[in-house]
C-alpha positions in Angstrom: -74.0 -37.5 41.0 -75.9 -40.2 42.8 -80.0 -40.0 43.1 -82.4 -42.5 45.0 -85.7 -42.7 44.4 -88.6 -44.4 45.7 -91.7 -46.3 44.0 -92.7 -48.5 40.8 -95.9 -48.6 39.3 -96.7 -50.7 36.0 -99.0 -49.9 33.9 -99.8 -53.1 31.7 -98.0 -56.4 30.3 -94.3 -56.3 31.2 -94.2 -52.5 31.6 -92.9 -51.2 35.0 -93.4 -47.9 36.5 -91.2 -45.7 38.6 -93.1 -43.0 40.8 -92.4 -41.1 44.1 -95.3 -42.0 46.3 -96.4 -38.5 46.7 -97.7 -36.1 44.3 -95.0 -33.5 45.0 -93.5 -31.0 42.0 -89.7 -32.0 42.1 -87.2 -30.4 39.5 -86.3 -31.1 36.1 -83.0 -33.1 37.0 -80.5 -33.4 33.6 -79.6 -36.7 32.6 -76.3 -36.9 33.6 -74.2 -39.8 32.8 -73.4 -42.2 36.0 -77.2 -41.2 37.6 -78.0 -44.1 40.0 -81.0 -44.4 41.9 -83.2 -47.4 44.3 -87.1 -47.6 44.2 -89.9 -49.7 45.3 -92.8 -51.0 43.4 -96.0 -49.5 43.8 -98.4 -51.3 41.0 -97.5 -53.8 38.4 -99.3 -54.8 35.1 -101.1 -58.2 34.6 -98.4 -60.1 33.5 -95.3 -59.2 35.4 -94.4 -62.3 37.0 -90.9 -61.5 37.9 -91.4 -58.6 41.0 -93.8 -58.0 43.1 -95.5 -54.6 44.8 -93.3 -53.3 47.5 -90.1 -54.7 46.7 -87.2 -52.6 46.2 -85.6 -53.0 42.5 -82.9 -51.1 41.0 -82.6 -50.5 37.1 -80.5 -52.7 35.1 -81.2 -51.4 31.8 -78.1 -50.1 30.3 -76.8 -50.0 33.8 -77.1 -46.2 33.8 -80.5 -45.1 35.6 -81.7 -41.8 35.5 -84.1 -41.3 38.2 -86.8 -38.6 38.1 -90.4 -39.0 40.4 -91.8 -41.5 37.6 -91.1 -44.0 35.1 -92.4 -46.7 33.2 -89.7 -50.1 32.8 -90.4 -53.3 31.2 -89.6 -56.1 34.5 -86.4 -57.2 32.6 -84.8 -53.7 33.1 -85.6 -54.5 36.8 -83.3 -55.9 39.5 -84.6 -57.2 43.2 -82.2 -55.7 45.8 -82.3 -56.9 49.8 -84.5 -54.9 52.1 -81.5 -55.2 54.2 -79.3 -53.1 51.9 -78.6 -49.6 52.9 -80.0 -46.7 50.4 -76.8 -45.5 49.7 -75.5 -48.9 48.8 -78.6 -49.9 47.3 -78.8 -46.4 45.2 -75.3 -46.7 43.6 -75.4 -50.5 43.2 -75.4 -50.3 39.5 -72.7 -48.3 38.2 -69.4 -47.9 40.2 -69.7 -51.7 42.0 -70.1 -52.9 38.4 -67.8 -51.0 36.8 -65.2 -52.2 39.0 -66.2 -55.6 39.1 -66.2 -56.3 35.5 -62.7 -54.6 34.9 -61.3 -56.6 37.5 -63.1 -59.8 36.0 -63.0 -59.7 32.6 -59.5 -58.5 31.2 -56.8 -60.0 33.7 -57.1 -63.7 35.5 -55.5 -62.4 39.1 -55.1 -64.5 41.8 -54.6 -63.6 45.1 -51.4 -61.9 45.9 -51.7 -59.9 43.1 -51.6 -56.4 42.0 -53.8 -53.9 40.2 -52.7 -50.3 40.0 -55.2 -47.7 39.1 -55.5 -44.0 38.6 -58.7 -42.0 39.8 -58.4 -44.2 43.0 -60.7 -41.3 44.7 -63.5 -42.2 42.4 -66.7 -43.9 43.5 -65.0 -46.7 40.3 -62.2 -46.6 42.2 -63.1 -46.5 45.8 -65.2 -50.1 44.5 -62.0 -51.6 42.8 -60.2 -51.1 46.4 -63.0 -52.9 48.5 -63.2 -56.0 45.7 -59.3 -56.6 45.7 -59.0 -56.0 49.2 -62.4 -59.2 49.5 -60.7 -61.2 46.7 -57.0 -60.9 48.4 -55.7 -58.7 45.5 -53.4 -55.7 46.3 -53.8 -52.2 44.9 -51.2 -49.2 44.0 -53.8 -46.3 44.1 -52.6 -43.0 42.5 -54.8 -39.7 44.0 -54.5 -36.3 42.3 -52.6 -34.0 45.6 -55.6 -31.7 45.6 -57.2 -30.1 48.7 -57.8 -32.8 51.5 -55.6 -35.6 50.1 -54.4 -36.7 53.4 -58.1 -37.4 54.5 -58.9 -38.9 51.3 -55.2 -41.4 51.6 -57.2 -42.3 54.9 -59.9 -42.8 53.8 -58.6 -45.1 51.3 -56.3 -47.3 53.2 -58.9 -47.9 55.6 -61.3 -49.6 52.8 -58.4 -51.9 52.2 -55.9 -50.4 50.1 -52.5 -51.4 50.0 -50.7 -47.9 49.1 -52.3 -44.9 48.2 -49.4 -42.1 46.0 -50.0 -38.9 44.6 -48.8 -39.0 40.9 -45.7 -37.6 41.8 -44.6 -40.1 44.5 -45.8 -42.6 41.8 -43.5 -41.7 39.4 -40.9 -41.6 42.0 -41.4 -45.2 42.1 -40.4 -45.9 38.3 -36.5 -44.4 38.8 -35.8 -46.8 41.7 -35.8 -51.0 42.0 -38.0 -51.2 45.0 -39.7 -54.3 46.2 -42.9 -53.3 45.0 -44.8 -56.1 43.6 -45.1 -55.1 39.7 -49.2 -55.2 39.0 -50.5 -56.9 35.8 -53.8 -54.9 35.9 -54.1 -51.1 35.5 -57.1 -49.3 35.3 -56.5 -45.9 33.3 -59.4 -42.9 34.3 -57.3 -40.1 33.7 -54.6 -40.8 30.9 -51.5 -38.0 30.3 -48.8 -38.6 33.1 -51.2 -40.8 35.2 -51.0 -43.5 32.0 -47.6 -43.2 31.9 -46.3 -44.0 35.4 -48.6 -46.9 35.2 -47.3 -48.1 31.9 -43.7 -47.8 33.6 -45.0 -50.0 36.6 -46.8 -53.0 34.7 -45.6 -55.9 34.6 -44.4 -57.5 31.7 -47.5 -58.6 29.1 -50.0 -57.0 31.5 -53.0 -55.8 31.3 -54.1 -51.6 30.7 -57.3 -50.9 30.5 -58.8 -47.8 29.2 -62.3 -46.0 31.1 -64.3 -42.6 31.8 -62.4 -39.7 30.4 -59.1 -41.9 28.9 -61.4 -44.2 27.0 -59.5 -44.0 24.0 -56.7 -46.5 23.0 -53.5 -44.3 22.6 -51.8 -45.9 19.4 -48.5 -45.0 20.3 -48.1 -46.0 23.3 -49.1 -49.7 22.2 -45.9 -49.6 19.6 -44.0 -48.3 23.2 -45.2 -50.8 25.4 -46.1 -53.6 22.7 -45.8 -56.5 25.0 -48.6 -55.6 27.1 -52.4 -56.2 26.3 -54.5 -52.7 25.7 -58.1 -53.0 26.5 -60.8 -50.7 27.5 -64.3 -50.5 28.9 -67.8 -49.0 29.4 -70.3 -50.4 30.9 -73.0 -50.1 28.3 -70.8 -51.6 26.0 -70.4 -54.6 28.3 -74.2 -54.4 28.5 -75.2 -54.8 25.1 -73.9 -58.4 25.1 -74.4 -59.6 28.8 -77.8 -61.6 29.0 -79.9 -61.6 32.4 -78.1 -64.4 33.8 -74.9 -62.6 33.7 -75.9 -59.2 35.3 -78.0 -61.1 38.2 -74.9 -63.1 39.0 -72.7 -60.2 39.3 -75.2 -57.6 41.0 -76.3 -60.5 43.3 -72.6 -61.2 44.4 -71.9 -57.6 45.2 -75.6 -57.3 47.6 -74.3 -60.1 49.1 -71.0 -58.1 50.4 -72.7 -55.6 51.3 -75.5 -56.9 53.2 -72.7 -58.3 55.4 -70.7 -55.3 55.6 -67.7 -55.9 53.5 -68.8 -53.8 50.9 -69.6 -50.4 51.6 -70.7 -47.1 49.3 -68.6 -44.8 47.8 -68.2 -41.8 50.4 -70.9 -39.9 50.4 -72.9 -36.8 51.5 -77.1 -37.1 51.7 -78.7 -33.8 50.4 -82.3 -33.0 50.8 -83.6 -32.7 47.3 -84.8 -28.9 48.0 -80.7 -28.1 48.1 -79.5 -29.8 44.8 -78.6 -26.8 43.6 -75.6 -26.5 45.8 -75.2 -30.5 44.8 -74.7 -29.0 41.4 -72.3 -26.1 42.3 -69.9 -28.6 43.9 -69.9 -30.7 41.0 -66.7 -31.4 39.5 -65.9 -32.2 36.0 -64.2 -35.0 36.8 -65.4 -37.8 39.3 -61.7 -38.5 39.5 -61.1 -35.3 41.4 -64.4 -35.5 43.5 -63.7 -36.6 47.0 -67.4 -37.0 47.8 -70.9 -38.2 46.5 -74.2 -36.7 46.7 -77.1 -38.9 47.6 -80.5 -37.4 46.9 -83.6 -38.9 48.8 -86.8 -38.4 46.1 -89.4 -39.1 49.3 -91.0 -37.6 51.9 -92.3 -39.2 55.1 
């Protein structure tokens, strides 16, 4: 579930706040896990130094930004995006696109030419971790659940850049023959069960698994099974917690860049006026792995 939302005010020192312009009554919006959301500065405090009134800043606190019609941030919790970024790029800069990037970065050196394989390829996570490696030269084995639509959503998919898009059970086809399928030496597990296990069968020797969303938990078993390869997993408020200011600007500012020019794109989505998010809510799934669509909510009114 993906919100934008538009206007910062600060009230004093370092303290940011984030307001819709108008004084309109919205809905109590739960604080779901994954929210994302793009605003503008309306008023700042005497000494913010850092942003100024009218730029457009997305929040880096925690990486996961709940946004409602107002809120009060300290400028560090702030990021500066382009003015030439879309909204829906802009709105779910902070969660999938960083997600991705760091898994990509930070547990496997790949060059390109190489392989990741990943579950949950449908994901906004894993629509992002096709677009990098497709940019960086890297090749991807994406596995989609065969629900409802998966032909569109294989399109859809190979025409960000992936390199083959399965359903589990093709992919599992793959482990009883040689092929000449490049073996990857990243996977990125969403989903666990028979999705971990066709992966496990298809990593290279002293690869690289690692563990996210709803298989977040290291399987101790299956490290005895497979104990030449490295087990690993990730959230991004984990990641977080130890990454200064430096760190998160280099990465978010690398990933605007893409996108200003076009090469990275938003995770398919669908804009809903905010008076419908009830039916946003309805079409929910439990799962972002078996959601073939984002909802982008505009908090404004002209």
């Amino acid at each position: 579930m993906v919100s934008s939302a538009q206007g910062i005010r600060t009230a004093h020192d370092n303290v940011i706040a984030l307001c819709a312009r108008n004084n309109i009554i919205l809905p109590c919006l739960p604080s779901i896990g994954g929210d994302e959301g793009v605003g503008e500065i309306v008023e700042i405090g005497n000494h913010v130094c850092t942003v100024k009134s009218g730029e457009r800043v997305v929040l880096t606190s925690r990486l996961l930004g709940t946004w409602r019609y107002y809120g009060i941030y300290h400028e560090r919790d702030v990021h500066i995006v382009s003015p030439n970024l879309p909204v829906p790029e802009a709105a779910m800069l902070t969660i999938a696109p960083c997600t991705a990037y760091r898994m990509l970065k930070d547990f496997q050196t790949l060059k390109p030419g190489d392989t990741v394989i990943q579950n949950a390829a449908n994901s906004p996570c894993g629509q992002c971790i096709i677009q990098l490696c497709k940019i960086w030269g890297i090749n991807t084995i994406n596995i989609v659940a065969n629900h409802c639509g998966y032909e569109s959503v294989k399109e859809h998919l190979l025409n960000l850049g992936a390199t083959y898009v399965c359903t589990l059970e093709e992919a599992e086809e793959l482990t009883e023959f040689n092929t000449s399928l490049t073996r990857p030496l990243l996977a990125l597990n969403c989903l666990g069960s028979r999705y971990e296990n066709v992966m496990l069968k298809l990593l290279e020797r002293n690869g690289t698994i690692v563990y996210y969303g709803c298989a977040f938990n290291l399987p101790l078993v299956k490290q005895f099974l497979r104990y030449d390869a490295t087990f690993g997993r990730f959230h991004l408020n984990d990641w977080d917690a130890k990454a200064t200011c430096v760190e998160k600007d280099l990465m978010i500012n690398e990933i605007v860049q893409l996108m200003v020019i076009g090469e990275f794109k938003a995770p398919l989505y669908e804009p809903v006026e905010l008076k419908n998010y009830v039916f946003a809510f309805r079409n929910t799934v439990h799962c972002e792995a078996f959601a073939t669509v984002s909802y982008v909510f505009d908090f404004t009114l002209p």
